[in-house]
DOZA-585855 format. One record per residue (C-alpha): x, y, z; residue in three letters. Coordinates in pm, 1 decimal. Example, Ala and Ser with C-alpha at 12.3 -4.5 7.8 and 13.67 -1.06 7.14 Angstrom:
! residues 2
<atom c1="1230.0" c2="-450.0" c3="780.0" aa="ALA"/>
<atom c1="1367.0" c2="-106.0" c3="714.0" aa="SER"/>
***
This chain:
! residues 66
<atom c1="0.0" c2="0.0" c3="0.0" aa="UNK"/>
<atom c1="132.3" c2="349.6" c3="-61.8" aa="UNK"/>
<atom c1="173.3" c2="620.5" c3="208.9" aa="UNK"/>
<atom c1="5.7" c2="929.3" c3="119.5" aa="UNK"/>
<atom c1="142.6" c2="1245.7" c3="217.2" aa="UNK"/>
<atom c1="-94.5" c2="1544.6" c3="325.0" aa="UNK"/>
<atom c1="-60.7" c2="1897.2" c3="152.8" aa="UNK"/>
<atom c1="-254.9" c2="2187.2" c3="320.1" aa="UNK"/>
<atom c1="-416.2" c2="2431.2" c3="104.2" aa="UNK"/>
<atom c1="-250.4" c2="2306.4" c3="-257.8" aa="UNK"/>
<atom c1="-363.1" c2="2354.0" c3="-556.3" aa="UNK"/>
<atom c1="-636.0" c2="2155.3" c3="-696.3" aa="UNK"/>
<atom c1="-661.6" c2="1959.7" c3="-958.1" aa="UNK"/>
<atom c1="-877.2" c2="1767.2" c3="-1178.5" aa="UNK"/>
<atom c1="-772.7" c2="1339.3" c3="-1028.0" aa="UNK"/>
<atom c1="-719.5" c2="1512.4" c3="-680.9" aa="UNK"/>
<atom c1="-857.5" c2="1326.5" c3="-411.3" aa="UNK"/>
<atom c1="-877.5" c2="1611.3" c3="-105.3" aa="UNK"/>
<atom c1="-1076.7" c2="1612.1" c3="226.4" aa="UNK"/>
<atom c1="-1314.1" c2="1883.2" c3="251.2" aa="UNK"/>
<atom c1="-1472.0" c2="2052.3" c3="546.1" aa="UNK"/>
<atom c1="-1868.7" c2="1987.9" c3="520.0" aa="UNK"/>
<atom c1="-2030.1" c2="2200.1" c3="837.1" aa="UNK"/>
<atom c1="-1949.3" c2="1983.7" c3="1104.0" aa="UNK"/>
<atom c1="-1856.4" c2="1645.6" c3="906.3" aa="UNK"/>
<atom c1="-1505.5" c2="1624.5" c3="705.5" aa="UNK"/>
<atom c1="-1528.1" c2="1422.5" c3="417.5" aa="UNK"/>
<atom c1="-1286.2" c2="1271.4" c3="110.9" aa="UNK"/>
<atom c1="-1404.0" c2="1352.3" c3="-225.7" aa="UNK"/>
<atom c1="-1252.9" c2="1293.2" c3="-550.3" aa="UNK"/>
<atom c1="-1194.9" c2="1622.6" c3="-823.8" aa="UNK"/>
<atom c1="-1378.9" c2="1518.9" c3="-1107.9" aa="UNK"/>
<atom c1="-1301.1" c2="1877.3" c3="-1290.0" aa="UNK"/>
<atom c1="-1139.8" c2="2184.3" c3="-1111.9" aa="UNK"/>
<atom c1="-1175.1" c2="2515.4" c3="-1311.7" aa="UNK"/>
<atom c1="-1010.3" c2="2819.8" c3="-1187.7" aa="UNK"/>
<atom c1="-1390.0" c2="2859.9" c3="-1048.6" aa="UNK"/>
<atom c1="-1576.4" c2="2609.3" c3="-947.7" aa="UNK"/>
<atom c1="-1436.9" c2="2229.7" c3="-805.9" aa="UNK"/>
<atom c1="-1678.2" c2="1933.7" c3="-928.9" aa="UNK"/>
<atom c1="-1633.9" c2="1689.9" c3="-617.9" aa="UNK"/>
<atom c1="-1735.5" c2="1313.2" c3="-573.1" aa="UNK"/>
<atom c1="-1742.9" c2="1155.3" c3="-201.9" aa="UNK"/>
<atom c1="-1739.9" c2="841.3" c3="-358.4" aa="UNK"/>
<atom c1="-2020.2" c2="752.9" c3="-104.8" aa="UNK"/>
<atom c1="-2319.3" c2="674.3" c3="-387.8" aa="UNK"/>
<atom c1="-2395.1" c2="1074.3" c3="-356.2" aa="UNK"/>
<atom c1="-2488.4" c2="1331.3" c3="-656.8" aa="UNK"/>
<atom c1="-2190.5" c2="1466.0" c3="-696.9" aa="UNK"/>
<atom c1="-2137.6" c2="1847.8" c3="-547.9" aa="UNK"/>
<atom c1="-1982.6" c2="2193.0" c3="-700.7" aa="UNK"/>
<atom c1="-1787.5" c2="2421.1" c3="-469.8" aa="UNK"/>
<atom c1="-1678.3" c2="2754.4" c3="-548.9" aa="UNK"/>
<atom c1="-1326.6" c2="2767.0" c3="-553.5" aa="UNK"/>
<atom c1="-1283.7" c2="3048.6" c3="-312.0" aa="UNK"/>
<atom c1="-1541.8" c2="2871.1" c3="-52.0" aa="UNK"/>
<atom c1="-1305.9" c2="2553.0" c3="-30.8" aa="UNK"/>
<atom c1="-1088.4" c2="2744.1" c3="283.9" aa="UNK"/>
<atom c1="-1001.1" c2="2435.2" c3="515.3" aa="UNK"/>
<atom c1="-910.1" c2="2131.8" c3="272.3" aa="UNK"/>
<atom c1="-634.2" c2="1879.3" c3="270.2" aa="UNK"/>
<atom c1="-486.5" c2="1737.3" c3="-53.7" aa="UNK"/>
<atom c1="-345.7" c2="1357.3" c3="-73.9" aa="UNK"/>
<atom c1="-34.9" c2="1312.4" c3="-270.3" aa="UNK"/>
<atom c1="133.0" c2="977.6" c3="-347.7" aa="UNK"/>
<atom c1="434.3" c2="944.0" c3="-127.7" aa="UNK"/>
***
């Protein structure tokens, strides 16, 4: 299995997989299209997936290969 490593407030991309700050909940979603906008986001859960405006997505990790 490989390690991921956490990045604080990086850039997202489009294949990201982040976790996202939902009112109380924190959730993983995958980026199924960033735009310099709007994010497109999956939780992979079953879920309709969700659009966030770029500038709302404050607290968010990113998960990078190691």
């Amino acid at each position: 299995m490989k390690k991921m490593t956490t990045l604080l407030n990086e850039l997202i991309e489009t294949g990201d997989v982040i976790e996202v700050k939902l009112g109380d909940d924190v959730a993983s979603a995958l980026v199924l299209l960033a735009t310099d906008e709007f994010v497109i986001l999956d939780a992979c859960d079953g879920s309709t997936p969700f659009v966030v405006k770029r500038d709302e997505l404050i607290e968010y990790r990113k998960f990078i290969p190691a």
